[in-house]
C-alpha positions in Angstrom: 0.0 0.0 0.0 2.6 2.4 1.2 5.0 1.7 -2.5 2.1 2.1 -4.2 0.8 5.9 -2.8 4.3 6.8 -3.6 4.5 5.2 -7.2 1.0 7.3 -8.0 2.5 10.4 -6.0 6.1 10.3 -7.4 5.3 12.8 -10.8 3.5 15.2 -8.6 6.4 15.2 -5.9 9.1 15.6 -8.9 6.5 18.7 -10.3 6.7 20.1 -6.5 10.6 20.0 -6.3 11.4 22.1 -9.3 8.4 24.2 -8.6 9.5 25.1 -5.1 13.2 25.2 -6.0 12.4 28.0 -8.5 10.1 29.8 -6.1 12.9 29.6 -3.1 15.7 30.3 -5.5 13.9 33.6 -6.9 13.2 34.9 -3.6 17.1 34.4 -2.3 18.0 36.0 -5.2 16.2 39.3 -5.6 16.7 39.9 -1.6 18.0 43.4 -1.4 20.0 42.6 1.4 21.7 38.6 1.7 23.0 39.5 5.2 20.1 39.9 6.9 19.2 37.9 9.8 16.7 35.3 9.5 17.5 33.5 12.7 19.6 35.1 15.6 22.8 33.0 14.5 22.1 32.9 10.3 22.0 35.5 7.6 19.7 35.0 4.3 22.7 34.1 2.7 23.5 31.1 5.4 19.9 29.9 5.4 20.5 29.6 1.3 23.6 27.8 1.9 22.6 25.1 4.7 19.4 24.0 2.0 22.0 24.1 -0.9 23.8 21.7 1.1 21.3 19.2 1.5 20.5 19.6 -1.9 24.4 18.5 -2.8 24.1 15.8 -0.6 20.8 14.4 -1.5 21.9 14.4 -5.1 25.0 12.0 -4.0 23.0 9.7 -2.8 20.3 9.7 -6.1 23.1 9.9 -8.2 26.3 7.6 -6.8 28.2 6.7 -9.4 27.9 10.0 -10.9 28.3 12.9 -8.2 30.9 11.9 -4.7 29.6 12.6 -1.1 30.4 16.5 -1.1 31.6 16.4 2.7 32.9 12.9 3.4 35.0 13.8 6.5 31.5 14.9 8.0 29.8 10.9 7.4 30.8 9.5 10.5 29.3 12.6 12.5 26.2 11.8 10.1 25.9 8.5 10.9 26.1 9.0 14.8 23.5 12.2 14.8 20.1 12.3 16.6 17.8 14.6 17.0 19.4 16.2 19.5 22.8 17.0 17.7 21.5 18.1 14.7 22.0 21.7 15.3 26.0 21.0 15.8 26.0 19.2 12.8 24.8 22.3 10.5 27.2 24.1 12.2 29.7 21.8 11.0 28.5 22.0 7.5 28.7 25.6 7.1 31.8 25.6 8.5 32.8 23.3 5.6 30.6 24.9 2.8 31.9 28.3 2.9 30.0 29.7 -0.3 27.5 32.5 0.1 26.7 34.6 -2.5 23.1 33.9 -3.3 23.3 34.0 -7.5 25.6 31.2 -7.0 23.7 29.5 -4.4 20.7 29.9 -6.7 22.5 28.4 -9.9 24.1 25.3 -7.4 20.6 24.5 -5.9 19.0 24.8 -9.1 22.0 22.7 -10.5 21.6 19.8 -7.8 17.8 20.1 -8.1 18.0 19.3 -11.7 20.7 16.4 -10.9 17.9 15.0 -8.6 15.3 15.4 -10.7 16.9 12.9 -13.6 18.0 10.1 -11.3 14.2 10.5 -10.7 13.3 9.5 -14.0 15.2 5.7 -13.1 14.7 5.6 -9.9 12.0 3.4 -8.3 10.4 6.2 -5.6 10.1 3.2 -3.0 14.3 2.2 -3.1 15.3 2.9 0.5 18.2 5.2 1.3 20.5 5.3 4.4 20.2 8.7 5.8 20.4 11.0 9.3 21.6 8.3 12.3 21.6 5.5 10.1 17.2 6.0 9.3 15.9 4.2 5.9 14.1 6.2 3.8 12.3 5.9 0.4 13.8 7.6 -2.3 10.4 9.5 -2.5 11.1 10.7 0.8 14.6 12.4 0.1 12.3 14.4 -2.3 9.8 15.1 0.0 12.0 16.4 2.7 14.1 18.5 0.2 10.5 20.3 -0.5 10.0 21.0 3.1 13.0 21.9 3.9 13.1 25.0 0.9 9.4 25.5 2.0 10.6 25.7 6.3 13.4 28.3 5.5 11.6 30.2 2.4 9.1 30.5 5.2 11.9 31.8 7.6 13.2 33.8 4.8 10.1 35.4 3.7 9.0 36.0 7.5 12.2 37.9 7.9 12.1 40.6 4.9 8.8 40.6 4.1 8.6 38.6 0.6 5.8 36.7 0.0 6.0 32.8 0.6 2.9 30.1 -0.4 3.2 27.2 1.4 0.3 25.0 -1.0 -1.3 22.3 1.1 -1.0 19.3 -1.3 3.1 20.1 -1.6 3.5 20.5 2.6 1.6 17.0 2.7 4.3 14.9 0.6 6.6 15.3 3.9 3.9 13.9 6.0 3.2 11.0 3.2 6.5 10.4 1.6 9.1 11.0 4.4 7.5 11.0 7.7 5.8 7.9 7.5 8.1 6.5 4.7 10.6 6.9 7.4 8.3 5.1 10.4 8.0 2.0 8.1 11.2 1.0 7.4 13.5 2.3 10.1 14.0 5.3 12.0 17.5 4.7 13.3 18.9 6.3 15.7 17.3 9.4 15.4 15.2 9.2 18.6 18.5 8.0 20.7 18.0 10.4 23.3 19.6 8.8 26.5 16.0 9.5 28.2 14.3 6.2 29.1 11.5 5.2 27.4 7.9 5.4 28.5 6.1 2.4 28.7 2.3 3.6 28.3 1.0 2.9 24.7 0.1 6.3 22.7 -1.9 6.1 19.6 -2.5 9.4 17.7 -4.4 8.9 14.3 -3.5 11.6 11.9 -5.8 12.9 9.0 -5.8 16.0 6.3 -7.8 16.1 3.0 -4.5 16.0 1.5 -2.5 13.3 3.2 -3.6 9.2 3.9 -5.2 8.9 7.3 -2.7 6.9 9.3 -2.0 5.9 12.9 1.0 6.2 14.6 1.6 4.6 17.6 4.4 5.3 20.6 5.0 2.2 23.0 8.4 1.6 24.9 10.4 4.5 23.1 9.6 2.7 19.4 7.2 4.2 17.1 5.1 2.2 14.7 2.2 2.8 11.7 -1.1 1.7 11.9 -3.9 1.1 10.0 -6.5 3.8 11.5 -8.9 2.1 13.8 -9.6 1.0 17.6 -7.3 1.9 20.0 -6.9 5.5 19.3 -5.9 7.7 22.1 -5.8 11.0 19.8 -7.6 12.3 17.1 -5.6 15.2 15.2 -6.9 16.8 12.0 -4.4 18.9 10.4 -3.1 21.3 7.7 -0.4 20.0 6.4 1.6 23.4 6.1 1.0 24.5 9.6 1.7 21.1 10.6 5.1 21.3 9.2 5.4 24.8 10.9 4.4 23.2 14.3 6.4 19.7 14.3 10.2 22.0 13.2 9.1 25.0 16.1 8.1 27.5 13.9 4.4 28.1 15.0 3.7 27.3 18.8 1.1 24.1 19.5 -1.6 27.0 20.7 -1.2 29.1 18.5 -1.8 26.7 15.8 -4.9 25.0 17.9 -6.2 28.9 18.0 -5.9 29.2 13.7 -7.9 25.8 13.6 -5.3 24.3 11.0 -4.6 21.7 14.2 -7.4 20.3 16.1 -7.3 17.8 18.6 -10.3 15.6 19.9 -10.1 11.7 21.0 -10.6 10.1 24.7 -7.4 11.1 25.9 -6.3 14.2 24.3 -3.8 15.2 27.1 -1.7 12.2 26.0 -0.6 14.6 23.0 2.5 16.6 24.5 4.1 13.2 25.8 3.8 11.8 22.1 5.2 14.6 20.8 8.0 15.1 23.4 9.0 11.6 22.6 8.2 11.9 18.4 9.5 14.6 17.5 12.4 16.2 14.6 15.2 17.6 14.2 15.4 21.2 12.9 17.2 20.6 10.1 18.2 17.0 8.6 20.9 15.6 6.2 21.3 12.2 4.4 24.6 10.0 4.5 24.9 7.5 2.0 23.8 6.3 -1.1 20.5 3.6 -2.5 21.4 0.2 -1.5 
C-alpha cells in the first residue's frame, strides 16, 4: 500500500521539487539585502547555503556513481546524529561549505535540483536510502524532505524581509506522506536516541488531512510504529499539512496553531498529546549520509 501511494505520488512530488526550488531560489536571489538575519545565529545568505547543502548531498546519494559525497569527512558525524545533535551538525556544514553569494547558491541549488530530478526519471520512488543516524528512507522521501526543507526556511526567509512565501497544502503534505511515515515503516534509526528512558504507556495518535492518507502512529516503549487507522486511538488530530510542518520544526507554537484551527485535537485522551510529541518529535534541520542500497 505504502509503494504504491508513492508510485501514483512520485510525478506530482518531482513537479513540487522544481516548482518550489524555483520559487525559493527567486526569492534568495532578488533579496536586497543577503546578510540579513533570518534567525539570531544565520543571515539569508546562510539559510541559502545550509538548504543548498542538503541539496548537494541528496543528489549523491540519487546519483552515486555519478556525483561523490560533497563532505565525506563529516559521514561518521552523520551517521552517529540524533535529534538532538543536529543543530552542531549544521554548524559543521557551514563551517565546511563556505559559499555565500546567493546568485551562486541559486545556480548550485537549481543545478543539484535538476541532478535529482533525472535520477528521478530511473529511480523506483520506493528504493530505500541510508540517511540522518543511520534512518531508511524511500527515495520518495529524500524528495519530500528537500521540499520542506526549501518551504521551512523560504518560510523563515520570507517572515524575515517581508517577501511573499505560499506554502500549498498538497506540496506541505508529501513530507507527512512520503518522508515521515516512509521513514516510520522501514527504520528510524537512531534518530530518537535520546539517552531519556523510554515510557512504557501505549500512545496512539491517528492523523488525517484532506490531503495526506489517514494513518495511525503509535508510541510504545520508546519505538514508534504505523497503523492502519482504527480501535485503540488515544488521539484524534486533523491537520493542515503546512502548519503542521510549521508546528512539528518549532516555527508556530502548539496553541497558536490549535487557536488558527489548522490543528485540532479531539479523542478520549487528548492530554496524552505533549508526551507523544516530546518523545516523536524532529530535528530542525536533517541531512542524508549515504547512497541507495
Amino acid at each position: 500500500m505504502a509503494a504504491k501511494i508513492m508510485h501514483s505520488r512520485w510525478s506530482a512530488t518531482r513537479d513540487s521539487l522544481r516548482e518550489t526550488g524555483d520559487r525559493f531560489v527567486e526569492m534568495v536571489s532578488s533579496s536586497r539585502d543577503p546578510r540579513a538575519k533570518v534567525t539570531a545565529d544565520w543571515s539569508v545568505a546562510d539559510t541559502a547555503a545550509h538548504v543548498a547543502t542538503i541539496a548537494s548531498l541528496y543528489a549523491s546519494i540519487l546519483r552515486p556513481d555519478e556525483l561523490p559525497h560533497p563532505f565525506p569527512a563529516l559521514e561518521g558525524h552523520i551517521l552517529a546524529a540524533t535529534v538532538d545533535t543536529v543543530a552542531r551538525l549544521n554548524d559543521m556544514v557551514l563551517r565546511d561549505f563556505t559559499e555565500r553569494d546567493p546568485q551562486v547558491l541559486g545556480r548550485r541549488l537549481r543545478a543539484d535540483i535538476d541532478r535529482i530530478l533525472r535520477a528521478g526519471e530511473h529511480l523506483d520512488p520506493a528504493t530505500p536510502v541510508t540517511w540522518l543516524g543511520g534512518a531508511r528512507v524511500p527515495a520518495a522521501g529524500v524528495l519530500a524532505h528537500l521540499i520542506n526543507e526549501l518551504m521551512i526556511h523560504g518560510w523563515d526567509i520570507a517572515r524575515a524581509t517581508g517577501a511573499h512565501w505560499a506554502m500549498p497544502p498538497q506540496d506541505a503534505a508529501l513530507f507527512f506522506d512520503m518522508f515521515l511515515i516512509g521513514v516510520l515503516r522501514h527504520d528510524i534509526g537512531r534518530l530518537l536516541d535520546t539517552g531519556e528512558p523510554a515510557r512504557g504507556r501505549r500512545i496512539a495518535v491517528e492523523f488525517r488531512s484532506r490531503h495526506t492518507v489517514p494513518v495511525t502512529l503509535v508510541l510504545r516503549d520508546g519505538r514508534v510504529s504505523v497503523e492502519e487507522p482504527g480501535g485503540g486511538t488515544d488521539v484524534r488530530l486533523s491537520f493542515d499539512p503546512a502548519t503542521l510542518n510549521l508546528m512539528l520544526f518549532g516555527r508556530v507554537g502548539k496553541v497558536r496553531a490549535a487557536l488558527t484551527g489548522k490543528v485540532r485535537v479531539a479523542g478520549p485522551r487528548p492530554w496524552l498529546l505533549p508526551a507523544f510529541l516530546r518523545a516523536v518529535r524532529l530535528p530542525s534541520n536533517s541531512y542524508p549520509l549515504s547512497r541507495p542500497d
